[in-house]
C-alpha positions as CSV (number, residue, x, y, z in Angstrom):
1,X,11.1,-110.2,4.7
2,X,10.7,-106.6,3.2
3,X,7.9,-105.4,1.5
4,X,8.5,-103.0,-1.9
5,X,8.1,-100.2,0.0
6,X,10.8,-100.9,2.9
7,X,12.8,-101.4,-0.5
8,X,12.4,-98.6,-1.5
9,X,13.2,-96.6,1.7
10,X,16.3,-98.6,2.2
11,X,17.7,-97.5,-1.9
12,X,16.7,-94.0,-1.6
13,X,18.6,-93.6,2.2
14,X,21.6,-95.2,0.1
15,X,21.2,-92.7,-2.6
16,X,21.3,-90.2,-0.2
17,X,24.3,-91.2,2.1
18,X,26.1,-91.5,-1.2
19,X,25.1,-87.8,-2.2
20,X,26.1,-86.4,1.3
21,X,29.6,-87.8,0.8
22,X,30.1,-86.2,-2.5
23,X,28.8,-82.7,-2.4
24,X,30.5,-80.3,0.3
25,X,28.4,-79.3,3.3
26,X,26.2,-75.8,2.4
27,X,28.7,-72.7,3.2
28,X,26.8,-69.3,4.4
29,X,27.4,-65.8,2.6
30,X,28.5,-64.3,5.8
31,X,31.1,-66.9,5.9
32,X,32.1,-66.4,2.3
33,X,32.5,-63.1,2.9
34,X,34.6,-63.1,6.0
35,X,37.0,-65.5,4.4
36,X,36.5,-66.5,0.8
37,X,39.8,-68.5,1.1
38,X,38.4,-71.3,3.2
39,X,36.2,-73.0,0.2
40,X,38.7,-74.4,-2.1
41,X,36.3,-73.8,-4.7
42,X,35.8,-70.1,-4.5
43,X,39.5,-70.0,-4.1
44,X,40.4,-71.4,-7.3
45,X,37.7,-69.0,-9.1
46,X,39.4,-65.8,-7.5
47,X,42.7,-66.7,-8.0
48,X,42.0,-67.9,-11.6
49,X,40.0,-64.5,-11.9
50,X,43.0,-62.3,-10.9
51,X,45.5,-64.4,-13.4
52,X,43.8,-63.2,-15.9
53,X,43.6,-60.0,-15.3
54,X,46.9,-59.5,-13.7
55,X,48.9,-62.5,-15.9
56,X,50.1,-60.1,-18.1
57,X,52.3,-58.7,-15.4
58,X,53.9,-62.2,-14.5
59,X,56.9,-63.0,-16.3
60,X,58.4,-66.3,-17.4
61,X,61.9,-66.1,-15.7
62,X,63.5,-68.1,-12.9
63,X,63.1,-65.6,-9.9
64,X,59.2,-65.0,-10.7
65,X,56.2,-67.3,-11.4
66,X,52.4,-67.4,-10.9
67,X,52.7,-67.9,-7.7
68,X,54.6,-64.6,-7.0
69,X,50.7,-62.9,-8.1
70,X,49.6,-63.8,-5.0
71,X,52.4,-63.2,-2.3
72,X,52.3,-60.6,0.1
73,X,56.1,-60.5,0.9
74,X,58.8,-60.6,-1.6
75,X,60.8,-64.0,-0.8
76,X,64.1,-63.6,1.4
77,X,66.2,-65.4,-1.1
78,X,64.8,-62.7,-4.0
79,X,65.6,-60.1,-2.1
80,X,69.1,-61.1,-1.6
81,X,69.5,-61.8,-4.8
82,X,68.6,-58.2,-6.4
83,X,70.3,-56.5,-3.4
84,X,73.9,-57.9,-4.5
């Protein structure tokens, strides 16, 4: 049948497909710094970098939330509402 060694191959090529499914494939710097926004990872760092920085100008009220840190554009429905 197998010898210890074929064994051996066989569990660590296992290991290894296992390893390759978990971890994300290797992203370059050049990327990163073209677009930081496509690793979900780095994403989650900067935007929970600039909440803290910038949280304290966030307030707790039904026309603004955390996500209203990171819009560009004012929503249409805000805007019509402070226009009135």
């Amino acid at each position: 049948m197998f010898s210890l060694q074929a064994g051996a191959y066989v569990l660590m090529a296992m290991n290894r497909i296992r390893q390759m499914h978990a971890q994300p494939a290797p992203i370059s710097v050049t990327q990163m710094s073209n677009n930081p926004y496509v690793v979900k990872l780095l994403r989650k760092a900067i935007d929970g970098g600039a909440f803290k920085i910038y949280g304290h100008w966030v307030k707790r009220s039904e026309n603004q939330n955390r996500a209203a840190l990171f819009e560009i554009d004012i929503k249409r429905d805000i805007k019509l509402s402070t226009s009135r």
